[in-house]
C-alpha positions in Angstrom: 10.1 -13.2 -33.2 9.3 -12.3 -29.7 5.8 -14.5 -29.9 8.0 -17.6 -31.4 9.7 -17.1 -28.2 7.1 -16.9 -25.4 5.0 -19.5 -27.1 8.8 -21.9 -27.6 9.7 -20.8 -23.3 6.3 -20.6 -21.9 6.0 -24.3 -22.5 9.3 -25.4 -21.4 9.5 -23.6 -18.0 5.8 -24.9 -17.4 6.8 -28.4 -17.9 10.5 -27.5 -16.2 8.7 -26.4 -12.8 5.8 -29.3 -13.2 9.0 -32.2 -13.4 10.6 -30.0 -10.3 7.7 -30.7 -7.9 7.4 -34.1 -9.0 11.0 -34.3 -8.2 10.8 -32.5 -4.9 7.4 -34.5 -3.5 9.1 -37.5 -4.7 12.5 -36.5 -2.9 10.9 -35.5 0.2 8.9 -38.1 0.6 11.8 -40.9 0.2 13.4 -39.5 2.9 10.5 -39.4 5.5 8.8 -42.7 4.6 12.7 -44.6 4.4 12.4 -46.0 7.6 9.2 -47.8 6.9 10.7 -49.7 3.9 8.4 -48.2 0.8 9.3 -44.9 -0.3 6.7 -45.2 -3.2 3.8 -42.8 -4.2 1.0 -43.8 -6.2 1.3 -43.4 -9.6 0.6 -39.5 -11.1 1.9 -36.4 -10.7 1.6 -33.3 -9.1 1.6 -30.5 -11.8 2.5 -26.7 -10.9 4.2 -25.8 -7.6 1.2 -24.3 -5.1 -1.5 -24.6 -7.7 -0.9 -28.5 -8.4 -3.4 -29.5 -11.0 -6.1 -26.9 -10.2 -6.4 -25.8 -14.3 -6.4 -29.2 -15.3 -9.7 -30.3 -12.7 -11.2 -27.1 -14.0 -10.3 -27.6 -17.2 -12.6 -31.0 -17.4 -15.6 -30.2 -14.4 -16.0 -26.3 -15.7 -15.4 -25.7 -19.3 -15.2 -29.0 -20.9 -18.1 -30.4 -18.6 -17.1 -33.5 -19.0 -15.9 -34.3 -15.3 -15.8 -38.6 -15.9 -13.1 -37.7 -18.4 -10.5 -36.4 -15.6 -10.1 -39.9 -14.3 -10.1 -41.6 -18.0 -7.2 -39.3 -18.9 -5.4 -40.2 -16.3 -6.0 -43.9 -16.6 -4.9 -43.5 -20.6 -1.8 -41.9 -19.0 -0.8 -44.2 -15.8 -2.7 -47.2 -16.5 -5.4 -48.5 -13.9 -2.9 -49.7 -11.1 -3.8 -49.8 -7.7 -7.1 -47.5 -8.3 -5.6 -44.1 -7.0 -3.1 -41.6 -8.2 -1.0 -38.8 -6.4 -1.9 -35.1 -7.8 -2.3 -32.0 -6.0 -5.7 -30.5 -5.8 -7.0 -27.9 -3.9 -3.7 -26.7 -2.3 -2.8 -29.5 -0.8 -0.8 -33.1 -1.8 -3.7 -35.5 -2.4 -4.0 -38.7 -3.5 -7.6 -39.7 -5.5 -9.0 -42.8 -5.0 -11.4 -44.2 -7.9 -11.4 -47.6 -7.9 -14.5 -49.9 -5.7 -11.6 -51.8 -4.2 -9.5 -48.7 -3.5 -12.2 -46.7 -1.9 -13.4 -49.6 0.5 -9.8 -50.1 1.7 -10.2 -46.2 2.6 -13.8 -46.6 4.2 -13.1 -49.2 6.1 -9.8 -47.9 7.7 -11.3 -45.2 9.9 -8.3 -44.6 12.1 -5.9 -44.1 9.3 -8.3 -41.9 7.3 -10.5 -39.3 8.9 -13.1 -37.1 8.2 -11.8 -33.6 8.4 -14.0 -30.9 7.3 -13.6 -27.6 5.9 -13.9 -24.8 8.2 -15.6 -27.1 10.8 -16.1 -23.9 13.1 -18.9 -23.4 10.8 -20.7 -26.1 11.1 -19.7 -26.4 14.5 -16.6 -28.7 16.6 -18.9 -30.6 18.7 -20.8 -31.6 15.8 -21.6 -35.2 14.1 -19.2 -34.3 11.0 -16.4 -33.3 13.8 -16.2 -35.2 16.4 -14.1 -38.6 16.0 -14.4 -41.9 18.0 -16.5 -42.4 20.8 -17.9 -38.8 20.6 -18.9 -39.7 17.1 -20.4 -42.9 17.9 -22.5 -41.2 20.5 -23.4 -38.5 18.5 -24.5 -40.9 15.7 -26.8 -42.3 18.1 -29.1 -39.8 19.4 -28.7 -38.2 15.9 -29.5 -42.0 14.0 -32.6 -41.9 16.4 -34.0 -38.4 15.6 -34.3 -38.7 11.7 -33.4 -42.0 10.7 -35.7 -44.8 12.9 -39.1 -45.8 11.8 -41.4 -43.8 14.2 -39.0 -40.4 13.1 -39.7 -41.1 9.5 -43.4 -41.9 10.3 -43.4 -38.1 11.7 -41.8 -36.3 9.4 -43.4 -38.1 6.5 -46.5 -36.1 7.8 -44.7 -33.2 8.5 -43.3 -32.6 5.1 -46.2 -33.6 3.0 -48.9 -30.3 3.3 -46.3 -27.8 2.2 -45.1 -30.2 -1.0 -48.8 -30.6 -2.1 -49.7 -27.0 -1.6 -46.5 -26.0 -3.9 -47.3 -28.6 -6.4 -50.2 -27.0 -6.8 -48.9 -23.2 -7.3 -46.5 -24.2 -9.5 -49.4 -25.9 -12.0 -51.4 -22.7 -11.5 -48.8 -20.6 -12.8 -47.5 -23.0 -15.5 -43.7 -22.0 -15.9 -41.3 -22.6 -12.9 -37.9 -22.9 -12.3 -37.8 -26.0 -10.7 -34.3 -26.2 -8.9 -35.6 -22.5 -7.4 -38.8 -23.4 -6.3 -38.0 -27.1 -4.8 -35.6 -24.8 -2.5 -38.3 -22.9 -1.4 -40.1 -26.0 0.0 -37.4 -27.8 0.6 -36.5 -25.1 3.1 -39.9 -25.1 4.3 -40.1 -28.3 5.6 -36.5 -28.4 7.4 -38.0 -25.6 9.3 -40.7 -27.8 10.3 -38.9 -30.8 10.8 -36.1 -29.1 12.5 -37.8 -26.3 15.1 -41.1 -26.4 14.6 -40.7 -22.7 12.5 -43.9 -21.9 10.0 -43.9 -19.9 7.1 -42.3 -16.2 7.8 -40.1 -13.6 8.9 -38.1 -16.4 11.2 -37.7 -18.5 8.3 -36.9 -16.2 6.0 -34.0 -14.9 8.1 -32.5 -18.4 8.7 -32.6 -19.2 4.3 -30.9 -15.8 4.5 -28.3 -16.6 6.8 -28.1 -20.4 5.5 -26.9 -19.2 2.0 -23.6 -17.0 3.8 -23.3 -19.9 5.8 -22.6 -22.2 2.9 -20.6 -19.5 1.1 -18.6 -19.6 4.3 -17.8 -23.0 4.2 -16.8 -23.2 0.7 -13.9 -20.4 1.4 -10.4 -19.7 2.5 -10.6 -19.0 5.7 -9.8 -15.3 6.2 -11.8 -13.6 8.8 -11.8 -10.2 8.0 -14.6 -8.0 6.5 -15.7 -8.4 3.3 -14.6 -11.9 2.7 -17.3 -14.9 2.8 -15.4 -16.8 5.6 -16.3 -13.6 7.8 -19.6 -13.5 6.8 -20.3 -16.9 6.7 -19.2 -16.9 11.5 -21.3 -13.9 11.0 -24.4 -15.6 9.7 -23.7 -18.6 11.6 -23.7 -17.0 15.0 -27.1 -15.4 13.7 -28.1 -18.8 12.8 -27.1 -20.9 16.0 -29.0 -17.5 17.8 -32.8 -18.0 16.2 -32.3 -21.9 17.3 -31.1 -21.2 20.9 -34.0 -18.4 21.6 -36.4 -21.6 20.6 -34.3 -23.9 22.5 -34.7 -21.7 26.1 -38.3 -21.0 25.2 -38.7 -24.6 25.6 -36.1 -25.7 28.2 -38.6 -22.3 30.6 -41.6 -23.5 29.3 -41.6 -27.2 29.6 -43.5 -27.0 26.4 -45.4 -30.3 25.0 -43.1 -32.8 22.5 -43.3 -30.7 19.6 -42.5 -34.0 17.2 -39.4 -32.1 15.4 -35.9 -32.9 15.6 -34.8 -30.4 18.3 -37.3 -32.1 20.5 -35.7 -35.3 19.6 -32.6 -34.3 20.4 -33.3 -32.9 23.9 -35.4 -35.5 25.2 -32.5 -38.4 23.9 -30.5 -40.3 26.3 -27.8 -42.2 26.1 -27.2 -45.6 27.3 -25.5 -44.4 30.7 -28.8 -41.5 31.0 -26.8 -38.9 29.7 -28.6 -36.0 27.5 -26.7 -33.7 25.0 -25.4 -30.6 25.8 -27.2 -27.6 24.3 -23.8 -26.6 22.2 -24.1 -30.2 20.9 -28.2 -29.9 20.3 -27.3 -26.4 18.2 -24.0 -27.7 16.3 -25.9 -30.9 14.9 -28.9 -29.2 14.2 -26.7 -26.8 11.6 -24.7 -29.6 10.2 -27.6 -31.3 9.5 -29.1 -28.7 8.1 -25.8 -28.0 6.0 -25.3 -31.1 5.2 -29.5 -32.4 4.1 -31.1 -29.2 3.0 -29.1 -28.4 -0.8 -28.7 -31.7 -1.4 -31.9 -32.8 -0.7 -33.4 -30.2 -3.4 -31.1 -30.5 -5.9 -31.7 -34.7 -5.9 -35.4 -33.6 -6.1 -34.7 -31.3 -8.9 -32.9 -34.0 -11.0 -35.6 -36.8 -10.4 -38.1 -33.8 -11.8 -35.3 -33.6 -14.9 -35.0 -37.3 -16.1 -38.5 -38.0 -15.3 -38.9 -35.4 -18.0 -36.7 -37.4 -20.1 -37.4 -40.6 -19.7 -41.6 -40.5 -20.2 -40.7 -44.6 -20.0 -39.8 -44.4 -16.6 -42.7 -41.7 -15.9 -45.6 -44.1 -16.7 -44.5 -46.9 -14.6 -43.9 -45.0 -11.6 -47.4 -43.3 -11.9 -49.1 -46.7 -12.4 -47.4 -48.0 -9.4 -48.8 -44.9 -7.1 -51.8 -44.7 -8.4 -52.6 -47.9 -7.7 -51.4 -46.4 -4.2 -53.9 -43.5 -4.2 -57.1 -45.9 -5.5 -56.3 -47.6 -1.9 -56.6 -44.7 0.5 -59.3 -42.8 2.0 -56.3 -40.1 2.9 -54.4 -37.9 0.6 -51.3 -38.3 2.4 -49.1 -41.1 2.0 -47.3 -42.5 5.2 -44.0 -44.1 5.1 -44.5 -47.4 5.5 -46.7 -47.3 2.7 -44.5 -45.4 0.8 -40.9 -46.9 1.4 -42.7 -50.2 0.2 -43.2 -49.0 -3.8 -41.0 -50.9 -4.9 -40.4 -49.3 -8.7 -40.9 -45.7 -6.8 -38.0 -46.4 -4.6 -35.7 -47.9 -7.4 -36.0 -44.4 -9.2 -34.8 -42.8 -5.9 -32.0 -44.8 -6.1 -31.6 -44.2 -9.4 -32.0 -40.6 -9.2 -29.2 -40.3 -6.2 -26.8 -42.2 -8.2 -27.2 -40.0 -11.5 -27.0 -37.1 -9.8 -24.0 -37.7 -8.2 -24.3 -34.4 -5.4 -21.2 -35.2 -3.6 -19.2 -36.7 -6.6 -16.2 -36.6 -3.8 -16.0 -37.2 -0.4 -12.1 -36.1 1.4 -10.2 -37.8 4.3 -7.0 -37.2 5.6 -4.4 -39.7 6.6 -3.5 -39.7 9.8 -0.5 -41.8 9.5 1.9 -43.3 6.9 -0.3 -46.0 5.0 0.4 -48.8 2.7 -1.5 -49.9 -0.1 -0.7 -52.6 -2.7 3.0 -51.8 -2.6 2.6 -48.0 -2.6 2.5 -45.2 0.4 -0.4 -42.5 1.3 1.7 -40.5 3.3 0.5 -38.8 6.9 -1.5 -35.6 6.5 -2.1 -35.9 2.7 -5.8 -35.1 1.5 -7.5 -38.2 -0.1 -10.2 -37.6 -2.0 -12.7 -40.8 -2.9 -14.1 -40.2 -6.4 -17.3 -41.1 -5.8 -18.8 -40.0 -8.9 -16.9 -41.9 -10.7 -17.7 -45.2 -9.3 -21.0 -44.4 -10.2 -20.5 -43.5 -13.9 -17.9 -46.4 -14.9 -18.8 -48.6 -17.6 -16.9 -51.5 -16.0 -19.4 -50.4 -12.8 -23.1 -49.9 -14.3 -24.0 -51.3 -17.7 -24.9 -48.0 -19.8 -24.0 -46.2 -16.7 -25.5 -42.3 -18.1 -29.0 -44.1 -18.9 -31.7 -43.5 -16.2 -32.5 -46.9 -15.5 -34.1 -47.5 -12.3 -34.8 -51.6 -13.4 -31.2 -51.9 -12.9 -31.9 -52.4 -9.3 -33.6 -55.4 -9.8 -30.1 -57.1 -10.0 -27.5 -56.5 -6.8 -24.6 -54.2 -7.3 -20.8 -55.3 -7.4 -20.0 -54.1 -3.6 -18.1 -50.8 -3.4 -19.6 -49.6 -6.9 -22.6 -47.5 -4.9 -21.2 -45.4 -2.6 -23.8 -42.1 -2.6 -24.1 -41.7 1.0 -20.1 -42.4 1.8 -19.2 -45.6 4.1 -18.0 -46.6 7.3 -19.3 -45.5 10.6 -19.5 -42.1 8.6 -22.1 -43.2 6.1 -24.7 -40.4 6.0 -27.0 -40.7 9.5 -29.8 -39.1 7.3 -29.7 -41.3 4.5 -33.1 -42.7 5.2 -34.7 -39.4 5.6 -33.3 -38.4 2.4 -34.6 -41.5 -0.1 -37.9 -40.7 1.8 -38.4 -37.3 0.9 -37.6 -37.7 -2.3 -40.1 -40.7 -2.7 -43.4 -38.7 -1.1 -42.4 -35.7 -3.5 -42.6 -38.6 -6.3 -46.2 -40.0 -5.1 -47.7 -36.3 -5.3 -46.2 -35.3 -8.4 -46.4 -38.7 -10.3 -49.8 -39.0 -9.0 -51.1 -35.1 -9.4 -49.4 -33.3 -12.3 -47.5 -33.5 -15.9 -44.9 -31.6 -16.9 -42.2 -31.0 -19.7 -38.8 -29.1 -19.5 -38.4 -25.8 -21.3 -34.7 -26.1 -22.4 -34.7 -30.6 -22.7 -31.0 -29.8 -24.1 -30.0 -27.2 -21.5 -26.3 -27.7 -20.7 -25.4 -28.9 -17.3 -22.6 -27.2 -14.8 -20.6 -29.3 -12.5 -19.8 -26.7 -10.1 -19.9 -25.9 -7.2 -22.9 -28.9 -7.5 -24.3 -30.5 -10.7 -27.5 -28.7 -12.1 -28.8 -27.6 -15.5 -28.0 -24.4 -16.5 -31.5 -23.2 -16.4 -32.5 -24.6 -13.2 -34.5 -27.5 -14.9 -37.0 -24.9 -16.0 -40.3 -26.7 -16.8 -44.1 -26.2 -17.9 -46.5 -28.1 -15.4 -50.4 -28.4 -15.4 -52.7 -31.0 -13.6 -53.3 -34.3 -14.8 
């Protein structure tokens, strides 16, 4: 008798206090956006009181794995309308935008939707992903010009390329690796070089040490107290921002020679007027940049290892394409002019990034009250741009889940490929990134076959996409 009456109330009040915070966000907002004449949300609702629709995003990304589904259910349930929907997501009133249309009208209006991120004083307030307006403009600047311009990709292309050749080559002596773990390695590797100049060793190992608290940090509530990952994660970022500011003095004293990294860069950059970065600035971009490029950057490498493994198709083209590469040179390293002209090579890239789907959402905040086809986003609500889902759409990509890097021969319905955001804050490193992953492609394709261990390993979706195993594979020269 009791359990007919727990499983007949448990239901009802759930449903009772999900109806009351539609009610009272609906209320509320009426009376605050009367005066502008549209007191409408977008379509949705907003679930529990506080927790929102937390169990129902985890329900779909964690154990159903199916993450595409959360935005078909609510479509079967709202309709398509004007590409968004009201909810509330990660303690906050949000409104997700997942429509091409919909997320341009977001991109493009910078001033009503910015960039806010979380815990910024980890990644630091005068840096690139902080600062707003002008500040931001110059920042993206001297930043564009350190990692993104021809002659910065020329150097780093011959930075990273020793240190991806000489793994390659201890992973096919010992036969069995756990790809995902060992691109890290490398990965981590050549930011060190391409950031500071730091080789191989106790330096670097400290900074992967303190980088991993560092990113735990960011992805907490913010409770500074001992014990909790928001503490650690000031703790290891004050131990971060210390190893790069000994080697920033070192070379401010020494007047060292142009070490060719991106610290370099940055201090020897001027602006238009003559004006330099201050060293705060120099030390906050150099960790958001490395926040923001280093897990990313392996995990895209990881996946183009996966499906390259899956789709042998795919496999032999791109090898016939660098070989006919290698046959050319004299050198074994690639440079990147020759490489970012493979054509095939750089369509699985792309393909590879849009798969993979890192940053399936990217968040603004509105700054103001703001009107969309008829509807309100109302001031300081989170919006979160489904980017995934643009990418995975059937009405978006033809067989959108097949690894098809030919689909690139044929231009893309604007707004439908959004993997490094929009706007002024499109990714400054985009370039960088695409370039990596193509010289890792030229060695590997070139060099080595390999198989994964687990092909029907399941993948989680959180906190970042990835096979459960790591993409675990066998590899062994050609």
């Amino acid at each position: 008798m009791w359990l007919a009456v727990v499983l007949g109330v448990v239901p009802l009040l759930i449903w009772l206090l999900c109806w009351w915070n539609d009610v009272w966000y609906g209320l509320v907002t009426a009376t605050l956006l009367s005066s502008e004449g549209c007191t409408y949300l977008p379509p949705g609702y907003m679930g529990l009181p506080i927790v929102g629709e937390m169990f129902t995003f985890l329900w779909y990304f964690k154990f159903l794995r199916r993450p595409d589904d959360y935005i078909n259910y609510k479509r079967s349930k709202f309709g398509d309308g004007i590409g968004m929907y009201k909810t509330h997501l990660f303690g906050r009133p949000s409104v997700i935008v997942f429509s091409p249309t919909a997320t341009r009208f977001v991109f493009r209006a910078e001033e009503s939707f910015v960039l806010e991120w979380p815990n910024v004083e980890l990644v630091g307030k005068t840096s690139l992903v902080a600062v707003h307006g002008k500040a931001h403009a110059r920042l993206r600047s001297f930043v564009t010009r350190s990692i993104n311009q021809p002659e910065a990709l020329r150097r780093i292309a011959s930075i990273v390329q020793p240190s991806m050749m000489s793994a390659l080559d201890s992973w096919a002596k010992r036969g069995t690796i756990t790809s995902y773990k060992e691109i890290k390695k490398v990965t981590f590797e050549n930011i060190g070089m391409f950031f500071a100049s730091f080789k191989p060793g106790p330096t670097l190992d400290m900074l992967d040490e303190y980088f991993v608290g560092l990113v735990s940090g960011i992805r907490s509530y913010p409770m500074n107290i001992p014990g909790f990952a928001y503490y650690r994660g000031l703790q290891c970022r004050k131990k971060t921002v210390g190893i790069f500011k000994e080697q920033l003095e070192k070379r401010k004293n020494e007047s060292s020679e142009c070490e060719n990294d991106l610290m370099d860069g940055l201090m020897k950059m001027k602006d238009e007027e003559g004006g330099r970065l201050s060293d705060t600035e120099i030390l906050d971009n150099i960790v958001s940049i490395l926040v923001a490029g280093y897990e990313s950057t392996a995990l895209a490498t990881m996946w183009v290892v996966y499906y390259l493994a899956k789709f042998p198709n795919v496999l032999q083209k791109l090898r016939d394409e660098n070989m006919s590469l290698k046959s050319s040179k004299n050198e074994q390293y690639v440079t990147s002019d020759e490489i970012l002209k493979m054509k095939y090579s750089m369509k699985v890239v792309d393909e590879t990034i849009r798969m993979a789907n890192i940053a399936p959402i990217v968040f603004r905040t509105a700054t103001k009250d703001v009107s969309y086809k008829g509807y309100t986003i109302p001031k300081g609500w989170n919006v979160m741009l489904w980017i995934r889902y643009l990418h995975t759409n059937t009405e978006n990509f033809n067989d959108p889940l097949c690894f098809n890097p030919d689909r690139w021969d044929a231009s893309m319905a604007p707004g439908t490929y959004q993997v490094f955001g929009g706007g002024s804050r499109i990714c400054a490193g985009n370039m960088l990134a695409r370039l990596q992953l193509a010289i890792f492609l030229y060695h590997l394709s070139t060099g080595y076959t390999w198989e994964l261990v687990n092909p029907d390993a399941k993948v989680r979706y959180l906190s970042h996409p990835k096979p459960e195993d790591g993409a675990e594979i066998t590899i062994k020269k050609l």
